[in-house]
C-alpha positions as CSV (number, residue, x, y, z in Angstrom):
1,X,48.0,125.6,-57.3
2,X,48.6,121.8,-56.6
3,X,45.9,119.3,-55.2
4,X,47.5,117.2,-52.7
5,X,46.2,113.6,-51.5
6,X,45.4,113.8,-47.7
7,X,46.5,109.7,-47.4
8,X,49.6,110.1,-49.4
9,X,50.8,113.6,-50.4
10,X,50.9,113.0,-53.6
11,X,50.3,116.1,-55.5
12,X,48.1,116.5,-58.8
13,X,47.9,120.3,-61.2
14,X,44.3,119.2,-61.5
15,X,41.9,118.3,-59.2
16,X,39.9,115.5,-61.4
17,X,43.7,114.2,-61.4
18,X,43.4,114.2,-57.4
19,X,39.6,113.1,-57.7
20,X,40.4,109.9,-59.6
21,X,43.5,109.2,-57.7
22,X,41.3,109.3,-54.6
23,X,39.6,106.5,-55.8
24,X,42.5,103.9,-55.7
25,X,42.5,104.6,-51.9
26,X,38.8,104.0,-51.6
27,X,39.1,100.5,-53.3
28,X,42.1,99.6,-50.7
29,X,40.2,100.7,-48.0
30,X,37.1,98.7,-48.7
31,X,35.6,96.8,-46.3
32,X,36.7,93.2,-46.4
33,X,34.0,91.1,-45.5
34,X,34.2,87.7,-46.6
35,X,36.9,85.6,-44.3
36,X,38.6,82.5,-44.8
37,X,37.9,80.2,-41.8
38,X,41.0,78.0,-42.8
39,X,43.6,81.2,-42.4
40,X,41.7,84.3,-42.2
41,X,42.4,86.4,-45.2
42,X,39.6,88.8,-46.1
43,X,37.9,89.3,-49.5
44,X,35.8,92.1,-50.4
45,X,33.7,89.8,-53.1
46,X,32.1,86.0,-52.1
47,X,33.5,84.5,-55.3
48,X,36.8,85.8,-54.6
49,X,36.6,83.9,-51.0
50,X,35.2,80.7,-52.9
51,X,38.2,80.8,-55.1
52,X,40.8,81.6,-52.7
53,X,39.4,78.5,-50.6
54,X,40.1,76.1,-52.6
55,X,43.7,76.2,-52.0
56,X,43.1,74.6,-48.6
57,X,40.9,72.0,-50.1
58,X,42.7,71.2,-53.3
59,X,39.5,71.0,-55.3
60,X,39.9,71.3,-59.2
61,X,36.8,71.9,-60.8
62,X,37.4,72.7,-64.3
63,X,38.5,69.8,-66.2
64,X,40.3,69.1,-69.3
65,X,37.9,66.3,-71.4
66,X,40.8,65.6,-73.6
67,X,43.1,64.7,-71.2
68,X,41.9,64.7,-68.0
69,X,44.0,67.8,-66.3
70,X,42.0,70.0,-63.9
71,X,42.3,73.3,-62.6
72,X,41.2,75.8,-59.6
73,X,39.8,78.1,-62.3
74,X,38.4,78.4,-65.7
75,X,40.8,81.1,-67.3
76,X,43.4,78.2,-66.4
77,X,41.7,75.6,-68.1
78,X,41.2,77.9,-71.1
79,X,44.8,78.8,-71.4
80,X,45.3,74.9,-71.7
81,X,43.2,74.1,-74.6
82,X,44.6,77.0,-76.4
């Protein structure tokens, strides 16, 4: 017998295999509640929103003491001083 996903018709032998594969559509499906007032796009998470903001507003809040570089995240600025 085959498991089949009601959103996609994919088909799984097992049903965990269908159980966990149901998840990935729950996380699209979320609800989106954080919206950017500059262009709309939705988040699911705050920080994501405060992040994706600072495109519009250019701000660069991690900076490099050595030489002065910023960036619009830390991961960034930690990839530089590696």
């Amino acid at each position: 017998r085959l498991y089949v996903c009601a959103e996609c018709k994919k088909t799984f032998k097992l049903k965990i295999g269908l159980v966990r594969h149901q998840q990935i559509h729950a996380k699209r499906n979320q609800v989106l509640s954080y919206i950017c007032t500059g262009c709309g796009k939705s988040f699911g998470h705050h920080a994501a929103l405060l992040r994706h903001q600072r495109t519009h507003t250019g701000e660069r809040p991690y900076e490099c003491t050595e030489c002065g570089k910023s960036f619009t995240e830390k991961p960034r600025l930690t990839n530089h001083l590696r």
